[in-house]
C-alpha positions as CSV (number, residue, x, y, z in Angstrom):
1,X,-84.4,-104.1,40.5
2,X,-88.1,-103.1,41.3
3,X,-89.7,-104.7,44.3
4,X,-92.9,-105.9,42.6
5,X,-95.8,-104.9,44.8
6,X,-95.0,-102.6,48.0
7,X,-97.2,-102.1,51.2
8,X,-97.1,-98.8,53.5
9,X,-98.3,-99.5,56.6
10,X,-99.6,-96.1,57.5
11,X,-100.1,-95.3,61.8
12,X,-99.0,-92.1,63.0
13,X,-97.6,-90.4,59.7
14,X,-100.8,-89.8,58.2
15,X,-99.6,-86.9,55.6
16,X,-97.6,-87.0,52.1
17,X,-95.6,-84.3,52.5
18,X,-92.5,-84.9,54.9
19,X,-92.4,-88.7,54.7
20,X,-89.3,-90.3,53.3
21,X,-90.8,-93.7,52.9
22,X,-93.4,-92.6,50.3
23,X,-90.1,-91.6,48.3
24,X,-88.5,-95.1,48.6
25,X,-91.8,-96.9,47.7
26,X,-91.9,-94.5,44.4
27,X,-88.1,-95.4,43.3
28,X,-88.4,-98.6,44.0
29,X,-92.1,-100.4,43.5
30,X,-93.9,-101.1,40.4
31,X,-97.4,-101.7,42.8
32,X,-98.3,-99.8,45.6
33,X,-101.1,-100.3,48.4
34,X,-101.5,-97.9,51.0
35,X,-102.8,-99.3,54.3
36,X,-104.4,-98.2,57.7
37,X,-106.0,-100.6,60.0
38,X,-108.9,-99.8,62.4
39,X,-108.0,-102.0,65.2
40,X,-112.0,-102.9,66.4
41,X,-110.0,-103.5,69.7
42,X,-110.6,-99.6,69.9
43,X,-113.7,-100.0,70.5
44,X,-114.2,-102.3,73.1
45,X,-113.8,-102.0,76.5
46,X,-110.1,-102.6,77.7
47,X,-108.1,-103.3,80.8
48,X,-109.2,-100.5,82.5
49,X,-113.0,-100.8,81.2
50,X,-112.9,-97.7,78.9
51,X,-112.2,-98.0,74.5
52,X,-109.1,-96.9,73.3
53,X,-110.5,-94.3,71.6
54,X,-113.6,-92.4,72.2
55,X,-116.2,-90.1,69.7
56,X,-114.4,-87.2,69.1
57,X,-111.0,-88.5,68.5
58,X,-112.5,-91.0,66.7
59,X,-113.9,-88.2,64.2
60,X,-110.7,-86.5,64.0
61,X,-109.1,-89.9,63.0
62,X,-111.8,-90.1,60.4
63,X,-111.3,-86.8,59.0
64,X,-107.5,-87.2,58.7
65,X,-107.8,-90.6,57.1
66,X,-110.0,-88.4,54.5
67,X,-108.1,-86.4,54.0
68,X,-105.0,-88.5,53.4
69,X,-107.3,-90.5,50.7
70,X,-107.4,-87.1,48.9
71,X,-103.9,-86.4,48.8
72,X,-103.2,-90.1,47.9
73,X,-105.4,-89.8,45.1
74,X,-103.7,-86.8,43.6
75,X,-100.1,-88.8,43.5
76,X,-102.1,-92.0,41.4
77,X,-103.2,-93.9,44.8
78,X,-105.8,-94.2,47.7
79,X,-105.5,-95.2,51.0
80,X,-107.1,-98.8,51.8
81,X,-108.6,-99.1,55.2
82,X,-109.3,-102.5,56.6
83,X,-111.8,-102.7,59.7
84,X,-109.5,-105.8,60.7
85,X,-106.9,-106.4,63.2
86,X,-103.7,-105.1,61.9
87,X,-102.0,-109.0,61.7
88,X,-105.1,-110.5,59.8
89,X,-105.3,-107.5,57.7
90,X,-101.7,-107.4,56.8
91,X,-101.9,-111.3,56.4
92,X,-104.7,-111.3,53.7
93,X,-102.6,-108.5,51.9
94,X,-99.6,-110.5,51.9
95,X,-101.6,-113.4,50.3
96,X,-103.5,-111.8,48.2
97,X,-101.3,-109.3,46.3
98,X,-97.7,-110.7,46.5
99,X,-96.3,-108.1,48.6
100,X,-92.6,-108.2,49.0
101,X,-91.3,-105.3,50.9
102,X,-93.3,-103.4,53.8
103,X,-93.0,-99.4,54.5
104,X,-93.4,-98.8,57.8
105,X,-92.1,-95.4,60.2
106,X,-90.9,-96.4,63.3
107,X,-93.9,-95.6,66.0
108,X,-93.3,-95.4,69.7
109,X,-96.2,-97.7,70.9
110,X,-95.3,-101.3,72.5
111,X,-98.5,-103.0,70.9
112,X,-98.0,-101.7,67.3
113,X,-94.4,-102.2,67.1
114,X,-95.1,-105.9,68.4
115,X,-97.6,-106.5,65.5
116,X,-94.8,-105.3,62.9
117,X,-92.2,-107.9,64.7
118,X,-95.0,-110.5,65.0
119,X,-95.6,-109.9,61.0
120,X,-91.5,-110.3,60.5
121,X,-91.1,-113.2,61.8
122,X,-94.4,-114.8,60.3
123,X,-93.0,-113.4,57.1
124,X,-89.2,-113.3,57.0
125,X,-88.9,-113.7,53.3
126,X,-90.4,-109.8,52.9
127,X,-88.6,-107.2,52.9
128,X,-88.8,-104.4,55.5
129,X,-87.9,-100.9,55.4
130,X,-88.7,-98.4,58.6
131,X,-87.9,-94.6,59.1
132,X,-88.2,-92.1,62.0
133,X,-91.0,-90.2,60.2
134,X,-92.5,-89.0,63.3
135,X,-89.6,-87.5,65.1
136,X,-87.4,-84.3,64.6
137,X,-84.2,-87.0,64.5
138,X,-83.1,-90.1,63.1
139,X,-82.0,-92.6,65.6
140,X,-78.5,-92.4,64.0
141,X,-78.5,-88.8,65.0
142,X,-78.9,-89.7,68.6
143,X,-77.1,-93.0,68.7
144,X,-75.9,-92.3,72.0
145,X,-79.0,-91.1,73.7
146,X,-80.7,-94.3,72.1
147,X,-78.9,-97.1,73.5
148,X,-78.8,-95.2,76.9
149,X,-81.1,-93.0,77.3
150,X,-81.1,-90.1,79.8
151,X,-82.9,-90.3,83.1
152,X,-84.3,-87.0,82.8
153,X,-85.8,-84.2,80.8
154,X,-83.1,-81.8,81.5
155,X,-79.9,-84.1,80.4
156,X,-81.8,-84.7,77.0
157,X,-81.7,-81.6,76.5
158,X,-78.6,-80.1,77.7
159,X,-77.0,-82.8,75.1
160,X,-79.2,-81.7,72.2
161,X,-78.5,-77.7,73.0
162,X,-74.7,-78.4,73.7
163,X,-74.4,-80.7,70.3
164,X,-76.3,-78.0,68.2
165,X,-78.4,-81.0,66.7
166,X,-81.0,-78.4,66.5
167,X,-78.7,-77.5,63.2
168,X,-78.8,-81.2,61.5
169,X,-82.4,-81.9,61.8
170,X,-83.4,-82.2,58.2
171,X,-85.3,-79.9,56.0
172,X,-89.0,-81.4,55.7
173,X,-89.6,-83.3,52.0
174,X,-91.6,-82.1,49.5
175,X,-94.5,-84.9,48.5
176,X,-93.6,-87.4,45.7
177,X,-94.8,-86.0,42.1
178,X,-96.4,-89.3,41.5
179,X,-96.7,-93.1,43.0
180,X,-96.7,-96.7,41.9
181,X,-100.5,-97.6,40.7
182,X,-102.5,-100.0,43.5
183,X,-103.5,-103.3,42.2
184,X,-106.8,-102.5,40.0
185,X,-109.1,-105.2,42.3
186,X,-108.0,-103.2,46.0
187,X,-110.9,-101.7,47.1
188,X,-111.9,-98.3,47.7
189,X,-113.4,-96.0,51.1
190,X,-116.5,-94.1,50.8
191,X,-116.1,-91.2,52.7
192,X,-118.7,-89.3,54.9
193,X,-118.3,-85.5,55.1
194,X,-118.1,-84.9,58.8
195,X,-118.8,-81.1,60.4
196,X,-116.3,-80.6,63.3
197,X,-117.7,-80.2,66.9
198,X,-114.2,-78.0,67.3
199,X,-111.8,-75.7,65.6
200,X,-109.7,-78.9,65.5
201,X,-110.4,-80.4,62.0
202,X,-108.3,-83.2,61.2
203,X,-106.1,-84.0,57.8
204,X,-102.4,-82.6,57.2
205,X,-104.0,-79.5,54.9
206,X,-106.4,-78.1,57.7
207,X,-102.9,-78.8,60.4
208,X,-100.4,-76.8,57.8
209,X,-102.9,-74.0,57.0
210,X,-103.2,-73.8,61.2
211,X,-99.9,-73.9,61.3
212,X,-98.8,-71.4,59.0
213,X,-101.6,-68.6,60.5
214,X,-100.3,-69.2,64.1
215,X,-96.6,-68.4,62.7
216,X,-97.8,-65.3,60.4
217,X,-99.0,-64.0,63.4
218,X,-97.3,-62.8,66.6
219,X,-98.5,-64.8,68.6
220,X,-95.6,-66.8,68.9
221,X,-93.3,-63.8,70.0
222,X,-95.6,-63.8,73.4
223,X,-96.0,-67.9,73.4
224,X,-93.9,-67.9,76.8
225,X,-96.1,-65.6,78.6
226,X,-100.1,-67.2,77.4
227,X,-99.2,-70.8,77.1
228,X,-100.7,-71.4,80.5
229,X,-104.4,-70.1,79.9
230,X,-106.9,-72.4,80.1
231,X,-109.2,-71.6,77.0
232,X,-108.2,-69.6,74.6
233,X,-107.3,-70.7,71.5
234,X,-104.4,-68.4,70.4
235,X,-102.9,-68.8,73.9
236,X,-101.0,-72.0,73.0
237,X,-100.0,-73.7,69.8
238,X,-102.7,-76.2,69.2
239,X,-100.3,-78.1,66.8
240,X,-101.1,-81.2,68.8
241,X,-103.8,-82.9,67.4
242,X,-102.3,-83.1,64.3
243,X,-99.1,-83.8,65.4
244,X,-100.3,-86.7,67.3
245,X,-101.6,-88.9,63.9
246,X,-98.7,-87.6,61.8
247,X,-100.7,-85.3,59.8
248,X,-98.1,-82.8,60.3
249,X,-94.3,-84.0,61.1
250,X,-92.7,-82.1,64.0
251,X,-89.9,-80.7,61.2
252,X,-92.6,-79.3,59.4
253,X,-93.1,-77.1,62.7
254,X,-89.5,-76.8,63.4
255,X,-89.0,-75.4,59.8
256,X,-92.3,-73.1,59.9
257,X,-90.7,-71.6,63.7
258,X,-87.2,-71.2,62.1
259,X,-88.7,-69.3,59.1
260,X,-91.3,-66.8,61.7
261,X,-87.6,-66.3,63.9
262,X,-86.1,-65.2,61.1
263,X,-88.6,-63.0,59.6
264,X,-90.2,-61.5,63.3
265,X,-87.2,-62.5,65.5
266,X,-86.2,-65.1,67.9
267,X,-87.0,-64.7,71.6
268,X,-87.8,-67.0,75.0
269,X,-91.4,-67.2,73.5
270,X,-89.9,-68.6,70.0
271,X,-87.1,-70.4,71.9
272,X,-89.9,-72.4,74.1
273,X,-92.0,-73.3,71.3
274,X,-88.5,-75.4,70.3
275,X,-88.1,-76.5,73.7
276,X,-91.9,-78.1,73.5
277,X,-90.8,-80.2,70.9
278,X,-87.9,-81.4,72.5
279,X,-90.3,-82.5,75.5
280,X,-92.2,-84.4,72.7
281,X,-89.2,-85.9,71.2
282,X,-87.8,-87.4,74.4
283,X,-91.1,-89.0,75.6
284,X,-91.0,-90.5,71.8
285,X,-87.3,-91.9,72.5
286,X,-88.5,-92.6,75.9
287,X,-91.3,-94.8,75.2
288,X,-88.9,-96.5,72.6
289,X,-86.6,-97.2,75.5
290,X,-88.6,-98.4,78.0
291,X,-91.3,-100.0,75.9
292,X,-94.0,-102.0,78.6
293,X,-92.6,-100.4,81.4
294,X,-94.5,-97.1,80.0
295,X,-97.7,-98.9,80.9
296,X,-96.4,-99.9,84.6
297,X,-97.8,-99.0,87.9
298,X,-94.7,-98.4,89.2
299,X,-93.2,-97.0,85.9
300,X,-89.5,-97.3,85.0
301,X,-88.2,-96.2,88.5
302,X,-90.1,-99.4,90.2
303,X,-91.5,-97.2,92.9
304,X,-95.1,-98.3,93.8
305,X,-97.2,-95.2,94.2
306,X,-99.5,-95.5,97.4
307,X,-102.4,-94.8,95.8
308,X,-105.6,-97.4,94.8
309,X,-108.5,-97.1,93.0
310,X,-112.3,-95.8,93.9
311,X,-114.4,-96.2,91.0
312,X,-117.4,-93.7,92.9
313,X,-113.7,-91.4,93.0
314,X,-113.1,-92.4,89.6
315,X,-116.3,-91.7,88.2
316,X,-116.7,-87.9,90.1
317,X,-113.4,-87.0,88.7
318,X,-114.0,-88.4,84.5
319,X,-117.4,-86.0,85.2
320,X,-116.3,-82.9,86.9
321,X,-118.1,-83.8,90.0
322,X,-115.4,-82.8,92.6
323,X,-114.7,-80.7,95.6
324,X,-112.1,-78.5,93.5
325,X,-113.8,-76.5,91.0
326,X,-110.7,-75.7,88.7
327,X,-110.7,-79.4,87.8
328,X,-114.1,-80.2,87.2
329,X,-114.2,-77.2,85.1
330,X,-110.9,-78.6,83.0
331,X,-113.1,-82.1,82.8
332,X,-115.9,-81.0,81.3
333,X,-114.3,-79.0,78.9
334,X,-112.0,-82.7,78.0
335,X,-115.5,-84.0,77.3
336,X,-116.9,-81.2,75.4
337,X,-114.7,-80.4,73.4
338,X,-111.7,-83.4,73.1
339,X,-109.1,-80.8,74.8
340,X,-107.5,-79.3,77.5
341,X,-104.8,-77.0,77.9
342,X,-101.8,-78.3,79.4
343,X,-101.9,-76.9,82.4
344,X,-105.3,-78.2,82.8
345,X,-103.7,-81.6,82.2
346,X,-101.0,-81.1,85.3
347,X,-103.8,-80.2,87.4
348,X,-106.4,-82.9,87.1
349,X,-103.5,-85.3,86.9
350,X,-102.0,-84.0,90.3
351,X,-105.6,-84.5,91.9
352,X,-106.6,-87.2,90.4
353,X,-103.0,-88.7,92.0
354,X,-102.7,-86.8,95.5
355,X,-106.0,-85.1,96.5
356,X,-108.2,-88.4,95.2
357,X,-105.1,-90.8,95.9
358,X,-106.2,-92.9,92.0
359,X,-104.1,-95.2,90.6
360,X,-103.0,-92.8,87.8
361,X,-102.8,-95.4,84.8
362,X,-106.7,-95.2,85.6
363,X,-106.2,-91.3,84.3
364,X,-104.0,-91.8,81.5
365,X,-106.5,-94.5,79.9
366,X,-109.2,-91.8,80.2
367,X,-107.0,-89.5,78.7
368,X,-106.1,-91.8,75.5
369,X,-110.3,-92.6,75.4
370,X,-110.9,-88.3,75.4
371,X,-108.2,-86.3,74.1
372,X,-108.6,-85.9,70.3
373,X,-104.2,-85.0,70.7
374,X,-103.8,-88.5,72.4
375,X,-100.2,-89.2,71.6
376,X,-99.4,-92.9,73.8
377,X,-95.3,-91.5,74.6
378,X,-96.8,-88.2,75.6
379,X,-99.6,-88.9,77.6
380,X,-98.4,-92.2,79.3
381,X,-94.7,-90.6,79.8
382,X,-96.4,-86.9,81.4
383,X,-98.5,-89.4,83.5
384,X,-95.4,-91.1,85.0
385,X,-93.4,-88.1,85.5
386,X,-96.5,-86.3,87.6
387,X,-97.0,-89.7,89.8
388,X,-93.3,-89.9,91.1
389,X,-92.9,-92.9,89.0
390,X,-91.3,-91.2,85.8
391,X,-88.6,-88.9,84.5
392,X,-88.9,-86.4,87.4
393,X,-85.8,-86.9,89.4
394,X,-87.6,-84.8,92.3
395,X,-90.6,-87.4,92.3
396,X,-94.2,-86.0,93.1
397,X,-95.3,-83.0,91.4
398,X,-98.3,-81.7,93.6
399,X,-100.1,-78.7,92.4
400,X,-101.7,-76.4,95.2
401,X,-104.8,-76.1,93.0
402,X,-106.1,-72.9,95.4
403,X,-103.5,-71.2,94.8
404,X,-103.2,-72.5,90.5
405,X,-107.0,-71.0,90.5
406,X,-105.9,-67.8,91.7
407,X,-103.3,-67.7,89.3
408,X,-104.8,-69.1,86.3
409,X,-108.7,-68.2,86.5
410,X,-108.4,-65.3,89.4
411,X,-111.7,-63.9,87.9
412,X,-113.4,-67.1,87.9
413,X,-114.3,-67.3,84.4
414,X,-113.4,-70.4,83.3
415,X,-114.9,-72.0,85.7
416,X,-118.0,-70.4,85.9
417,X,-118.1,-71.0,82.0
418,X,-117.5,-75.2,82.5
419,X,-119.3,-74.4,85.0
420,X,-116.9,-76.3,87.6
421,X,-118.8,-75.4,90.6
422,X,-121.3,-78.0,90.3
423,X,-120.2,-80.9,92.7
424,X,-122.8,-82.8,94.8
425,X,-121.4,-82.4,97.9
426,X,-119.8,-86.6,97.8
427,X,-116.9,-88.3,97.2
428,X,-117.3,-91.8,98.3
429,X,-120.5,-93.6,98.6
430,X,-118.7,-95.9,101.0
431,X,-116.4,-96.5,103.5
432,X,-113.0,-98.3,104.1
433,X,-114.8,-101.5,105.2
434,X,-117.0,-101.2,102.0
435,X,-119.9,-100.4,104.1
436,X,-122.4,-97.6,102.3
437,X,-121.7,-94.3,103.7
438,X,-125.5,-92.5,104.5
C-alpha cells in the first residue's frame, strides 16, 4: 500500500543521483514534497558571537539548493525551502498536507538529529525512514565499530583495510526516472543567478564535472606528493565543498578513484586519496558516537586544555594580524576566498592553540562561520584531535611553524601573495590584571 503524501527532509544529501531514499519515496508515495529548512538561527550571532554560517558559504549553499531545484524539476518535483525553523516548518507541513512517512539520511550533527527525534516523538503516528546517504557505509556494515567505536584513527582503519570493506561499499545509484507529483498548492523558490567569487561553484553537476576532470587527469597519480601546497588548485582534491552539503556522495568519489586506478594505475597517491575518505568517514561515525561531547572543551578524553580566551588574540588571529606570517597569510586567504588548504588548517589551528594559548572551540566556530567545505564531524573532530582533547592518542600536535614555512612556502610566495607579513607589531592591548598595556 502507498503511503499517501511523503516528505524528504533534505540536509546534507543535497543531489539526486546516489540517494536511496529518493528511490523508496518513488515506490512507495502517491505525493511528494521535498524540503530544506534555512534555520534563521544561522544568522544570528551564537554562543561564541559569530553566525553559523557566513557570506560565502552561504552562496555556495544557495547555489547547491539551485541547483538541486533543477534536477528535482526534471524527475516531476521542486525543492520547497522554508525560511523557518526546521520544527515549525516540518510542523506546518505535517498539518497542512497529511504527511505520513518522513525521508530523512542519517546526518552526523547533534542539533539536527535532535530536531528529527523532537519531530518523532511530537508525531509518533508517522512513519520514519532514514539511510546512511552521506557515508561510504551503512551502519550495518560497521555494526561493530558503531556500538564501540575506536579510540583512534589508526584502529579504524586497520579494521576497515584488514576486513576489505573497501570491497562491499556499494556501487553509487543512478537518479530515479521520475517522482511522486508535490501537492499543486506547495509553493515554489525563485531563484537568483549568483556569479561565484571562487572556482568552487556549488550544486552536485558543477561537483561531478570537477570530479570527473580531476580523475581524467593525472593529477591523482602525484596526489601524495602536492597535497600539502598551500594554493594551488590542482595540488589537492577540492572535492570538499561539495562533499560537505551532499551534492556529491563520498561513493560517487570512491567509484570515480576506482575507475582512474584501473584505467591509469593504482599507487600511494591513488591509495591516499582512499585513505582521505576514510579520515572523513570516521569523524562521521565519530561525531555519531560521541554526539555533544564533539562540542566540549575538554572533548571526549575529559582533559581540560590550559588554554583561555583573548578576544584582542582572538580578533588578530580571525584577521591575519599576527607575529607568524604563514598564518596570517592562510587567514586572509579563509576570508577571501572561503578556503584553505589543509595544511593551512593544522597550522592556524596549532597557533591559534599553543603559540596564542585560545580556547580552540573559539577556532572551530570561526571555521564553521568561513569555510565554504564546513563539514560539523570534520571540522569539530580535526579541532579536537589538534588540541590534545580528541582522537590523537599522542595528545598535542604542535607545529614548528618556522620550520612548516620553510618547508611549505621556502620562497615566500604565498605569503607575500596574502600578504601575511602585515602584523602591527601587538598582540594584547592589555595585561594579566586587565590593565591597558601602552
Amino acid at each position: 500500500m502507498k503511503h499517501r503524501v511523503g516528505l524528504i527532509w533534505f540536509e546534507s544529501d543535497l543531489r539526486v543521483a546516489d540517494h536511496p531514499l529518493l528511490h523508496l519515496a518513488q515506490q512507495e508515495c502517491q505525493q511528494l514534497i521535498c524540503l530544506y529548512c534555512v534555520n534563521p538561527k544561522w544568522f544570528k550571532p551564537n554562543r561564541y558571537g559569530l553566525r553559523s554560517i557566513g557570506e560565502k558559504r552561504w552562496q555556495f549553499l544557495q547555489q547547491t539548493l539551485a541547483d538541486l531545484d533543477q534536477q528535482l524539476a526534471n524527475l516531476g518535483q521542486h525543492l520547497f525551502v522554508s525560511y523557518e525553523a526546521p520544527l515549525a516548518a516540518v510542523a506546518k507541513l505535517i498539518s497542512q498536507y497529511g504527511i505520513d512517512v518522513i525521508y530523512r539520511s542519517h546526518h552526523s550533527g547533534t542539533y539536527e538529529r535532535q530536531y528529527y527525534d523532537i519531530v518523532r516523538e511530537r508525531y509518533p503516528f508517522l512513519d520514519y525512514v532514514q539511510a546512511d546517504a552521506t557515508t561510504l557505509f551503512e551502519r550495518a556494515q560497521l555494526a561493530e565499530m558503531v556500538t564501540e567505536l575506536p579510540e583512534s584513527f589508526s584502529k579504524f582503519r586497520k579494521h576497515i583495510e584488514g576486513s576489505n570493506l573497501r570491497a562491499t561499499i556499494q556501487t553509487p545509484l543512478a537518479p530515479p526516472t521520475q517522482l511522486p507529483p508535490p501537492p499543486t498548492t506547495l509553493g515554489r523558490t525563485t531563484w537568483v543567478n549568483q556569479a561565484s567569487p571562487t572556482e568552487f561553484v556549488g550544486g552536485s553537476r558543477a561537483g561531478l564535472t570537477h570530479i570527473h576532470n580531476y580523475f581524467a587527469g593525472s593529477f591523482a597519480q602525484t596526489y601524495k606528493q602536492t597535497r600539502n601546497a598551500l594554493d594551488n588548485w590542482n595540488d589537492s582534491t577540492k572535492f570538499s565543498a561539495w562533499l560537505a552539503v551532499g551534492a556529491v556522495s563520498p561513493r560517487q568519489i570512491l567509484f570515480q578513484l576506482t575507475t582512474h586506478e584501473t584505467e591509469q594505475g593504482a599507487n600511494d597517491s591513488t591509495y591516499w586519496i582512499f585513505i582521505e575518505l576514510l579520515w572523513r568517514e570516521y569523524f562521521h561515525w565519530y561525531a555519531h558516537y560521541h554526539n555533544k561531547k564533539l562540542f566540549a572543551f575538554e572533548g571526549i578524553q575529559q582533559r581540560r586544555p590550559t588554554t583561555s580566551f583573548y578576544p584582542a588574540r582572538f580578533q588578530k588571529w580571525c584577521q591575519g594580524n599576527t607575529p607568524y606570517p604563514i598564518v596570517n597569510a592562510c587567514m586572509k586567504q579563509l576570508n577571501e576566498t572561503g578556503y584553505m588548504s589543509n595544511r593551512g588548517r593544522q597550522l592556524v589551528a596549532s597557533c591559534f592553540v599553543h603559540e596564542l594559548g585560545l580556547d580552540w572551540r573559539y577556532g572551530a566556530a570561526y571555521f564553521e562561520q568561513q569555510l565554504i567545505d564546513y563539514d560539523v564531524a570534520a571540522n569539530w573532530g580535526n579541532w579536537q584531535y589538534l588540541a590534545g582533547v580528541g582522537a590523537d592518542p599522542r595528545g598535542h600536535r604542535w607545529f614548528d611553524l618556522a620550520k612548516q614555512t620553510s618547508m611549505y612556502d621556502p620562497q615566500g610566495e604565498f605569503i607575500h601573495r596574502w600578504q601575511g607579513n602585515t602584523f602591527d607589531a601587538r598582540l594584547d592591548h592589555i595585561d594579566a590584571a586587565d590593565w591597558p598595556i601602552s
